[in-house]
C-alpha positions as protocol buffer text, in pm:
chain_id: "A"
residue {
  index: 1
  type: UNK
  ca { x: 8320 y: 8807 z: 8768 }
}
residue {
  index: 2
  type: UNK
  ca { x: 8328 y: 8439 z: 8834 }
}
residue {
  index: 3
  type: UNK
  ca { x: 8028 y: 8362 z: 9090 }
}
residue {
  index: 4
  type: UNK
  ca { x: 8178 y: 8255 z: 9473 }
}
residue {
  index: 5
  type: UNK
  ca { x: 8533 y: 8198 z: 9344 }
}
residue {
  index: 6
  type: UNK
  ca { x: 8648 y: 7992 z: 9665 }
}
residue {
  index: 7
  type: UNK
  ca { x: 9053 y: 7919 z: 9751 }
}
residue {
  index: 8
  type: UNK
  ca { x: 9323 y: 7828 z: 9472 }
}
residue {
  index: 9
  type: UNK
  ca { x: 9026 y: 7965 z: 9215 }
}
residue {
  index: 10
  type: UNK
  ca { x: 9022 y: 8266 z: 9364 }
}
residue {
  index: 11
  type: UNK
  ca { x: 9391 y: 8328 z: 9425 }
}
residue {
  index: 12
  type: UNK
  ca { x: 9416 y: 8249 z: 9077 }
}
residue {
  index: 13
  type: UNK
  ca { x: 9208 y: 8434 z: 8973 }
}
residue {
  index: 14
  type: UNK
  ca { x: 9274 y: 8784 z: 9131 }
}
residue {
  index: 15
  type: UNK
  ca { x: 9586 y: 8749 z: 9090 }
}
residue {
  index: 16
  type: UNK
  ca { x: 9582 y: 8773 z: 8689 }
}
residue {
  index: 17
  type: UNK
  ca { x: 9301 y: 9061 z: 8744 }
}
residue {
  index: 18
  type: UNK
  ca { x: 9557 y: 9253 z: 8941 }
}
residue {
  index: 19
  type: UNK
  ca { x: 9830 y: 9175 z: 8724 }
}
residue {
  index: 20
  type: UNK
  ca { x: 9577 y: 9297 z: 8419 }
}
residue {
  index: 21
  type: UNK
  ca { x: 9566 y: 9631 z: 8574 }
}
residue {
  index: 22
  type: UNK
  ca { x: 9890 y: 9703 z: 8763 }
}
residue {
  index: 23
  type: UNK
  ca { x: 9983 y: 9980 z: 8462 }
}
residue {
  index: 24
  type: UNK
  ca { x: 9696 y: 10182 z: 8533 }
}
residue {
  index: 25
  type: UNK
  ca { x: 9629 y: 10107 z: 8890 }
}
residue {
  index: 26
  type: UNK
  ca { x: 9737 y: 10402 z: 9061 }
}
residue {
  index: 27
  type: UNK
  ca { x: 9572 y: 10634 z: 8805 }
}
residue {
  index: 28
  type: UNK
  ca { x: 9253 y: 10456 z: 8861 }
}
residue {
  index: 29
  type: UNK
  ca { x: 9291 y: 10446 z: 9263 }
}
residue {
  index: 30
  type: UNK
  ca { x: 9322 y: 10856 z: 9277 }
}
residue {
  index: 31
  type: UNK
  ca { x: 8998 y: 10855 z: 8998 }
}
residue {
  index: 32
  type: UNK
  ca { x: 8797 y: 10633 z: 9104 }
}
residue {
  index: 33
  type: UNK
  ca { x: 8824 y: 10745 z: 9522 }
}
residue {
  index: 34
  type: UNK
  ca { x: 8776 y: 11111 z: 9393 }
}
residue {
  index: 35
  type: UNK
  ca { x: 9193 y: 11177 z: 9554 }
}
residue {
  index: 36
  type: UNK
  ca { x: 9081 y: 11064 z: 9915 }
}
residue {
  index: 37
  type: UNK
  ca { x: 9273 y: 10766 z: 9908 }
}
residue {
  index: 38
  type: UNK
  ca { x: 9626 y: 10928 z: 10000 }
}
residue {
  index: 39
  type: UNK
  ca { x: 9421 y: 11070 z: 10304 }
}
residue {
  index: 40
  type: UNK
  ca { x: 9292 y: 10721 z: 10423 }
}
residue {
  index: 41
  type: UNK
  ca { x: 9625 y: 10554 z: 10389 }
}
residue {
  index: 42
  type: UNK
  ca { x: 9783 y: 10830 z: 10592 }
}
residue {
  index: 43
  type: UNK
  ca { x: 9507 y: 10782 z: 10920 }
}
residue {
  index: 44
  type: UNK
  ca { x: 9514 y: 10429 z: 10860 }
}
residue {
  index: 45
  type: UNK
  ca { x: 9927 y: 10458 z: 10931 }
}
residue {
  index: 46
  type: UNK
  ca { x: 9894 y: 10664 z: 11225 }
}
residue {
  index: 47
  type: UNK
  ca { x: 9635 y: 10391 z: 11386 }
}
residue {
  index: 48
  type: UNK
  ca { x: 9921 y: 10147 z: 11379 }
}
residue {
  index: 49
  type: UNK
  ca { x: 10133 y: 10394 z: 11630 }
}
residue {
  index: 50
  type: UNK
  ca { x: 10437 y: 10282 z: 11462 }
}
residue {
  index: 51
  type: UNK
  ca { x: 10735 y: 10475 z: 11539 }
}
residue {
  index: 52
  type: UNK
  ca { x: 11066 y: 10613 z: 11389 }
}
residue {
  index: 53
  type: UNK
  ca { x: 11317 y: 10319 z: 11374 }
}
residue {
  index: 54
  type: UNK
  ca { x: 10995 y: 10067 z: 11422 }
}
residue {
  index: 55
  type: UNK
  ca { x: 10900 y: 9771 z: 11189 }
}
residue {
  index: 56
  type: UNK
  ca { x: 10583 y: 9657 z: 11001 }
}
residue {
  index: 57
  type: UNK
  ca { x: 10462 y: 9453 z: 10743 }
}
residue {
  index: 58
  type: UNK
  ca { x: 10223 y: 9564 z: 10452 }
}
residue {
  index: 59
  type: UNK
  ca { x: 10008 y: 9260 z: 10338 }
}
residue {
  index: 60
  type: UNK
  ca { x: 9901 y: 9290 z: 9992 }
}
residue {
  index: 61
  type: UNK
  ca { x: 10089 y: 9591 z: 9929 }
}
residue {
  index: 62
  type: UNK
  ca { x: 10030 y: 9611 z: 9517 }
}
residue {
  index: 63
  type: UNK
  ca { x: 10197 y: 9881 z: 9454 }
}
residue {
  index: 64
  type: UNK
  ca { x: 10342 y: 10002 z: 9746 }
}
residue {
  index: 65
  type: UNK
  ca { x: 10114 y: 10315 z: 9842 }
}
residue {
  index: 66
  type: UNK
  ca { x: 10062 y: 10194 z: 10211 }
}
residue {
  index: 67
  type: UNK
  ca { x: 10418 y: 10062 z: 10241 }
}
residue {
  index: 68
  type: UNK
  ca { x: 10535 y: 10372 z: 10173 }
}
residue {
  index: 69
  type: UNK
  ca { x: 10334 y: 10593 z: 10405 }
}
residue {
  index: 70
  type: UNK
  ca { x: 10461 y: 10314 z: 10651 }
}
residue {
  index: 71
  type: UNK
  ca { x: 10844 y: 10346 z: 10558 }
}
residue {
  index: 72
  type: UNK
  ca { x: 10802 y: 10724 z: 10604 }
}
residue {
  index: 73
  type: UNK
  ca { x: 10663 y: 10679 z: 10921 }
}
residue {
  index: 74
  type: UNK
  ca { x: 10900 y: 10453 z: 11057 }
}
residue {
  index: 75
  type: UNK
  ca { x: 11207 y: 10646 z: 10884 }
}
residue {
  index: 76
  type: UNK
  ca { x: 11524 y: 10525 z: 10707 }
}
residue {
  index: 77
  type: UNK
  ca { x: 11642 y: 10343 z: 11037 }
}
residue {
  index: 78
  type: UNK
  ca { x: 11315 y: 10139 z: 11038 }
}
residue {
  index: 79
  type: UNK
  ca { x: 11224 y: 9763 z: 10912 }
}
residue {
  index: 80
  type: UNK
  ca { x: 10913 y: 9790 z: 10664 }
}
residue {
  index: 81
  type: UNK
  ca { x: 10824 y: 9500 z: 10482 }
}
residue {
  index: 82
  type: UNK
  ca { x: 10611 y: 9466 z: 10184 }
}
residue {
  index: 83
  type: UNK
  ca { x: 10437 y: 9148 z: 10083 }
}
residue {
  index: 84
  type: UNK
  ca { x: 10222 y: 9016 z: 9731 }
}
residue {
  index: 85
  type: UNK
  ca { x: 10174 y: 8775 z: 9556 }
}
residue {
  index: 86
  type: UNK
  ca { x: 10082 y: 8914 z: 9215 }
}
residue {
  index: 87
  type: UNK
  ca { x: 10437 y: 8988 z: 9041 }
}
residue {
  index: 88
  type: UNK
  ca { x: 10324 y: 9284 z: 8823 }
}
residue {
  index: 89
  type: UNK
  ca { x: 10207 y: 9497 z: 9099 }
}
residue {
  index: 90
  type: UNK
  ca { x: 10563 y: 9416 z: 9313 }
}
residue {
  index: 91
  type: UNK
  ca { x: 10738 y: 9530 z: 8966 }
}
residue {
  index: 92
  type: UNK
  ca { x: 10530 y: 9853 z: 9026 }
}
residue {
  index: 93
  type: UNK
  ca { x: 10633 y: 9847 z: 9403 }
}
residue {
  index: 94
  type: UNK
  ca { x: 10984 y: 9836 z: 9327 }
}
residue {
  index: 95
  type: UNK
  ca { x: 10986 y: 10103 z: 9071 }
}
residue {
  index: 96
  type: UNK
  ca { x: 10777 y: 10341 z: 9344 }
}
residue {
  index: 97
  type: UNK
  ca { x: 10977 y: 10255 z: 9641 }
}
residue {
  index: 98
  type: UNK
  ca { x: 11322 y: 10218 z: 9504 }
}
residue {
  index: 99
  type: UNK
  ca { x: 11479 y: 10544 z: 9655 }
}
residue {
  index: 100
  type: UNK
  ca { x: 11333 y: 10499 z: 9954 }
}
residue {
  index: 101
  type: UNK
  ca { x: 11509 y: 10358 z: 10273 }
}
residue {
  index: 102
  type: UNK
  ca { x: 11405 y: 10079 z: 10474 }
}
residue {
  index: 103
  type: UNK
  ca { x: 11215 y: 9869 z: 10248 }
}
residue {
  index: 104
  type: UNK
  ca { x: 11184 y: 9564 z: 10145 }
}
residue {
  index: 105
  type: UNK
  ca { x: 10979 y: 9369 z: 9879 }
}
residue {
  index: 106
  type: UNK
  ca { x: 10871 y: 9027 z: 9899 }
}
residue {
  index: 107
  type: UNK
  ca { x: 10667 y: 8796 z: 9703 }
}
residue {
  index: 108
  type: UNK
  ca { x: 10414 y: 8644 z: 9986 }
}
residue {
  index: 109
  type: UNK
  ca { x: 10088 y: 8517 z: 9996 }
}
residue {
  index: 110
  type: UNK
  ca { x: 9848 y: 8694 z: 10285 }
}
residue {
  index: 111
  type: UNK
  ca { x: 9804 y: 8352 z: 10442 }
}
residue {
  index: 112
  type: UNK
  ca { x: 10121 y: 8224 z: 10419 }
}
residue {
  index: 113
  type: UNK
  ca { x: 10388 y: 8470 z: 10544 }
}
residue {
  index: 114
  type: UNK
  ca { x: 10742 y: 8392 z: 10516 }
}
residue {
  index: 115
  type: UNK
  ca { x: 10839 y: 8551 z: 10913 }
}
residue {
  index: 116
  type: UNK
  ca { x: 10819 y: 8446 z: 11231 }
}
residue {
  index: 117
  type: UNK
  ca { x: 10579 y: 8495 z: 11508 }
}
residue {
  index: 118
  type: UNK
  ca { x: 10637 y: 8877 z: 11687 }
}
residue {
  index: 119
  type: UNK
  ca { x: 10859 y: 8973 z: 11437 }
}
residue {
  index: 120
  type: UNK
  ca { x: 10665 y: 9345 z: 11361 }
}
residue {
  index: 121
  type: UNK
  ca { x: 10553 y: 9597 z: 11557 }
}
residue {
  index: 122
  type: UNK
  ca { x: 10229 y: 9652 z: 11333 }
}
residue {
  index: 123
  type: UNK
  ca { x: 10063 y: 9447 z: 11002 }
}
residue {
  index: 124
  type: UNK
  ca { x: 9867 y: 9646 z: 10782 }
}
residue {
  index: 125
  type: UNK
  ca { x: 9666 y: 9500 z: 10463 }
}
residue {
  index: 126
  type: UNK
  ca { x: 9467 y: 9838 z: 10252 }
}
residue {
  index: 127
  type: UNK
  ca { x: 9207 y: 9731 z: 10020 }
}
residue {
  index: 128
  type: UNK
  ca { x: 9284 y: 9389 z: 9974 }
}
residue {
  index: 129
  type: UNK
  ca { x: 9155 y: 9169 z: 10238 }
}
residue {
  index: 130
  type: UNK
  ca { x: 8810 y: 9095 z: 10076 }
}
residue {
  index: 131
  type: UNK
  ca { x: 9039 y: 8965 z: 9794 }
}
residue {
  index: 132
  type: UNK
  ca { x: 9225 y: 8676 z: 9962 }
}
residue {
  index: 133
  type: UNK
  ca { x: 9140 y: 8334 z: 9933 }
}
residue {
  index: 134
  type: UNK
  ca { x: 9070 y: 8303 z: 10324 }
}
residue {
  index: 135
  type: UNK
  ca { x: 9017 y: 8565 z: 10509 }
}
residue {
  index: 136
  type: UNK
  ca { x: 9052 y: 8435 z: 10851 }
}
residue {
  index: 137
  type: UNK
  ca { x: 9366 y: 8282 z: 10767 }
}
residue {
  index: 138
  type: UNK
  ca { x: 9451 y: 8656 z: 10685 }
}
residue {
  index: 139
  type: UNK
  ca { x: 9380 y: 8815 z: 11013 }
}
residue {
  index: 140
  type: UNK
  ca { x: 9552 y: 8529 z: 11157 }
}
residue {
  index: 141
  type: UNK
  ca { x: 9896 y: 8554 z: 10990 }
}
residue {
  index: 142
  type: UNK
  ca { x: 9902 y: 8906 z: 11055 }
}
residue {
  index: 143
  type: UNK
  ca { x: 9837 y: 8812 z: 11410 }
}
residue {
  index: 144
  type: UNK
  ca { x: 10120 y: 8605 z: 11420 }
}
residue {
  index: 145
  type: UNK
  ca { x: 10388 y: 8813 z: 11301 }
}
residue {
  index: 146
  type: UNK
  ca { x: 10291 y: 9077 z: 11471 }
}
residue {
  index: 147
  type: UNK
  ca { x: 10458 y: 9139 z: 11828 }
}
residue {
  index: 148
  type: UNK
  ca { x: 10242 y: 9073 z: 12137 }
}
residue {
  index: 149
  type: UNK
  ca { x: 10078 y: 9500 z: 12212 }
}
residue {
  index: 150
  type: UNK
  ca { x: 10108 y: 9549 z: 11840 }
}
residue {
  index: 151
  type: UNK
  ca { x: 9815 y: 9651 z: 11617 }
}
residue {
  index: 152
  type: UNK
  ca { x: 9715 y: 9445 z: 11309 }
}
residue {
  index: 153
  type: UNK
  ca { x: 9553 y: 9706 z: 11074 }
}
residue {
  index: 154
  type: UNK
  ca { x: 9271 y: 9619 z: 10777 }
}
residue {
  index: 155
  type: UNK
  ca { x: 9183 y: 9953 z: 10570 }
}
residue {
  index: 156
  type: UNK
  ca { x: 8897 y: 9850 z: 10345 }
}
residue {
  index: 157
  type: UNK
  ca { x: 8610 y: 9956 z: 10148 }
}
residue {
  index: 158
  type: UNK
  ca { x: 8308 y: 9854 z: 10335 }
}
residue {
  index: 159
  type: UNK
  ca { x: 7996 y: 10059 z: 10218 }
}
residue {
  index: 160
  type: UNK
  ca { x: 7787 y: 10302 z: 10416 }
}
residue {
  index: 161
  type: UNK
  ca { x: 7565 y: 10187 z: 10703 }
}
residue {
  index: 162
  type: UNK
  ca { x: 7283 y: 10456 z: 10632 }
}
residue {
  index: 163
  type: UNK
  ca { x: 7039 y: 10335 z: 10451 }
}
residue {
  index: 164
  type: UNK
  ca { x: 6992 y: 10716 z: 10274 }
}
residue {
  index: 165
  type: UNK
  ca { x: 7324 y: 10683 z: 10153 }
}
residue {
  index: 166
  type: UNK
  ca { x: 7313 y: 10359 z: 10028 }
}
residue {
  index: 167
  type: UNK
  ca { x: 7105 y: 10407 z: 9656 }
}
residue {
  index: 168
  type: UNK
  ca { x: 7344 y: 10698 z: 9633 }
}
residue {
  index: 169
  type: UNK
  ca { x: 7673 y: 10459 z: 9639 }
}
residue {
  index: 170
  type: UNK
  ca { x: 7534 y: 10185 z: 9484 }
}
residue {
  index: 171
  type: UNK
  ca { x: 7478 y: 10429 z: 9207 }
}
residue {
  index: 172
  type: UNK
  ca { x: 7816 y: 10526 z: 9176 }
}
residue {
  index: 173
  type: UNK
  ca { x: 8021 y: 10232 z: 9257 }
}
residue {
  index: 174
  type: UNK
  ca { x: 7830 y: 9969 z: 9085 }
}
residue {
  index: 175
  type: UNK
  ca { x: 7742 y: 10201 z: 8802 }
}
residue {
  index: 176
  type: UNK
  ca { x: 7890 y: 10547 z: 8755 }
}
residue {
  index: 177
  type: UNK
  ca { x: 8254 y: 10383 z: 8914 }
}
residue {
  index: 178
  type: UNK
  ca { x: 8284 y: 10125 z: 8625 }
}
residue {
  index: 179
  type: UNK
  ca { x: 8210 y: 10350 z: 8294 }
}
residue {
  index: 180
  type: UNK
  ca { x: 8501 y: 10607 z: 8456 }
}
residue {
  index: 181
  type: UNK
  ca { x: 8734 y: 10354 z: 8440 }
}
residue {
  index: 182
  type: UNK
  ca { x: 8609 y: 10279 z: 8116 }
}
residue {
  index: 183
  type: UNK
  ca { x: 8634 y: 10650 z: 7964 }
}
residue {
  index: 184
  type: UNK
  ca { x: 9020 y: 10638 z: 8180 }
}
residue {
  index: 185
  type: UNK
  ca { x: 9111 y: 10284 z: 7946 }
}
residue {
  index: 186
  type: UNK
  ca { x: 9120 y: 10090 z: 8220 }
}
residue {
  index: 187
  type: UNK
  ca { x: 8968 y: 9712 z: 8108 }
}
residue {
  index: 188
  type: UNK
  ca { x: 8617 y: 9641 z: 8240 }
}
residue {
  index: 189
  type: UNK
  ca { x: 8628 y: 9319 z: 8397 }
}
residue {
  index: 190
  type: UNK
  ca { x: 8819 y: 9421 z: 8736 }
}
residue {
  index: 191
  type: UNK
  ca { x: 8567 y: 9772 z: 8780 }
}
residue {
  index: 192
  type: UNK
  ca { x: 8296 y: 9534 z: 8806 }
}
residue {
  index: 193
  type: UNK
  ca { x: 8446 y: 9252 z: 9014 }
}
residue {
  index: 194
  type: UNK
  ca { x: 8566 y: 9570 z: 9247 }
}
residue {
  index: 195
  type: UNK
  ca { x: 8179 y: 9625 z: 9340 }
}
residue {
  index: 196
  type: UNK
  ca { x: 8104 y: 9269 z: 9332 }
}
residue {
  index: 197
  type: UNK
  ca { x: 8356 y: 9210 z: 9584 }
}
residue {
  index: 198
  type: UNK
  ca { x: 8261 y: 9472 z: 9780 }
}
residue {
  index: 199
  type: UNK
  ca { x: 7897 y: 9328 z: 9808 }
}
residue {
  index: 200
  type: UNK
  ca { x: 7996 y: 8982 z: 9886 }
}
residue {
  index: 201
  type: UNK
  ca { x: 8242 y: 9104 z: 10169 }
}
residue {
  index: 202
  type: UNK
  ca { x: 8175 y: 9081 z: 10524 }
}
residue {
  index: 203
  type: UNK
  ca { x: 8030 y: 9371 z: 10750 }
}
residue {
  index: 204
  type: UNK
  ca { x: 8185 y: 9532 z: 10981 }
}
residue {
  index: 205
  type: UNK
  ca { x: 8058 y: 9385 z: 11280 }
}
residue {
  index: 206
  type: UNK
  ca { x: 8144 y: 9014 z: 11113 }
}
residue {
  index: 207
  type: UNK
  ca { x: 8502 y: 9162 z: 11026 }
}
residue {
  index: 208
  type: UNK
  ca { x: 8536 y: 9279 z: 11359 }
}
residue {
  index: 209
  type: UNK
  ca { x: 8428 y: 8949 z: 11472 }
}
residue {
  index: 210
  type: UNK
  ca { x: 8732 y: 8799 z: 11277 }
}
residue {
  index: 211
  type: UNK
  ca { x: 8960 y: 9000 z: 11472 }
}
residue {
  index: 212
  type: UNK
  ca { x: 8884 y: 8851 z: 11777 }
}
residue {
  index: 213
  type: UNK
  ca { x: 8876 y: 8514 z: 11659 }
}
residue {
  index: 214
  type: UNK
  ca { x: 9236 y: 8547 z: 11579 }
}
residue {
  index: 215
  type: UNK
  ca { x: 9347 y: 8638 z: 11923 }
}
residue {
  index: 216
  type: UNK
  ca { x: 9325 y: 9035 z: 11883 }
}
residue {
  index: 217
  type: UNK
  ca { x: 9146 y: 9248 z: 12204 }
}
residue {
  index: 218
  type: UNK
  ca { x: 9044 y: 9629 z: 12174 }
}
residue {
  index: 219
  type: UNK
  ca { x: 8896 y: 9583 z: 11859 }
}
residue {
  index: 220
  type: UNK
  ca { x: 8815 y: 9926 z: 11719 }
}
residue {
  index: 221
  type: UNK
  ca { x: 8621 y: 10039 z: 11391 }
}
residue {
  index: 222
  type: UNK
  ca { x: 8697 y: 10375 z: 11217 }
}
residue {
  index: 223
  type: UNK
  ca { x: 8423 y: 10485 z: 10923 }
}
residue {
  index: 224
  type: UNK
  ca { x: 8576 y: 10737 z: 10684 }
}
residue {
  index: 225
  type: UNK
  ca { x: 8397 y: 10912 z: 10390 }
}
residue {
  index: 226
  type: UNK
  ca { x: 8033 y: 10877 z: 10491 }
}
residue {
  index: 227
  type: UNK
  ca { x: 8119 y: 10534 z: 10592 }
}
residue {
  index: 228
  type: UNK
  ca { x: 8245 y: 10430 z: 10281 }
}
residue {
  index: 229
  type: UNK
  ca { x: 8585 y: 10290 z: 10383 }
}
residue {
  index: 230
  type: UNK
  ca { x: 8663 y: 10155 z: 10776 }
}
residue {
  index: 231
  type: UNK
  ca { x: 8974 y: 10115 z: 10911 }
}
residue {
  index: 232
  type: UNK
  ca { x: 8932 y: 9818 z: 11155 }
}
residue {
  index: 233
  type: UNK
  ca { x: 9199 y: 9821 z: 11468 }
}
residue {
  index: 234
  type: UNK
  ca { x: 9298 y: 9533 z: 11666 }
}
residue {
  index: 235
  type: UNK
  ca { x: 9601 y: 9483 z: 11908 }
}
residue {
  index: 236
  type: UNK
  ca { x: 9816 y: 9168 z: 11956 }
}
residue {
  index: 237
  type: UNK
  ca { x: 9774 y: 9033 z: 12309 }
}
């Protein structure tokens, strides 16, 4: 990976890796996350509270994975939304998502949402928010469209906190993770920007942090998997 891709470079940039491996991408999510993904998408969803016949955006969706726990959630009388920017994953999205009521796909950048304020009941972005040009401007939109005592909801990888554990995933994720993908024909170059990413990200303390900058209150943090992944919580005042 490019060192400290910053802005159009960066949104550039990711978006041809993602668009490199859309084919393979949900292949290489249940690999590479050992099948626990599903489960993480599911608590992340309930943490929003959405209900049947409510309405919520996905940021980033890729391939649709998290939109779709969210249109199930919300049923065929709800309002889901899913936004990216990178056309090959959407083309995925569409294919995964197409008998399923309630949805919509949009091409959207994270910072730049096409809705106006309080339009959602919940904004959700899974593993994708360390990827974004600006992540403050993230938060922020999601903020905005969200409706005032609605939760804006990032599901990220993150690390563990213990230092035990941490040789143990470094091992795996910067090493074992990216010759898997390999052996799987996935293309190198996006297993190792995946750790790189991951190291370069914020913590969860300075994500948290984020949250409240942009206006959210009861800022909560959920570790899952050792710590591995967080869901972080915040609701719309």
């Amino acid at each position: 990976m490019r060192e400290k891709l910053v802005g159009s470079e960066k949104e550039r940039y990711v978006n041809q890796l993602f668009g490199s491996i859309a084919p393979k991408y949900d292949l290489m999510n249940s690999v590479i996350s050992l099948g626990r993904h599903k489960g993480w998408r599911k608590l992340a969803v309930k943490e929003t509270g959405i209900a049947t016949g409510g309405s919520a955006i996905d940021v980033a969706a890729g391939t649709g994975d998290l939109t779709l726990e969210l249109a199930q959630a919300a049923g065929p009388d709800g309002n889901v939304i899913g936004a990216d920017f990178c056309e090959e994953m959407l083309v995925r999205a569409v294919e995964k998502l197409s008998k399923t009521s309630g949805v919509e796909l949009v091409a959207a950048n994270a910072e730049h949402l096409p809705f106006p304020e309080n339009t959602f009941d919940c904004a959700t972005i899974g593993f994708a928010l360390r990827n974004v040009a600006n992540v403050s401007s993230a938060v922020a939109e999601m903020t905005r469209v969200t409706k005032p005592g609605g939760r804006v909801i990032s599901l990220e990888i993150l690390g563990p906190d213990s230092w035990v554990l941490q040789p143990f995933w470094k091992l795996y994720f910067s090493g074992i993770m990216p010759r898997i993908a390999w052996i799987f024909g996935a293309k190198k170059e996006p297993y190792k920007y995946l750790p790189d990413s991951v190291a370069r990200f914020y913590s969860r303390e300075e994500l948290a942090d984020i949250f409240r900058k942009c206006g959210l209150t009861d800022i909560r943090i959920r570790n899952l998997t050792l710590g591995t992944v967080c869901i972080h919580i915040g609701t719309k005042q």
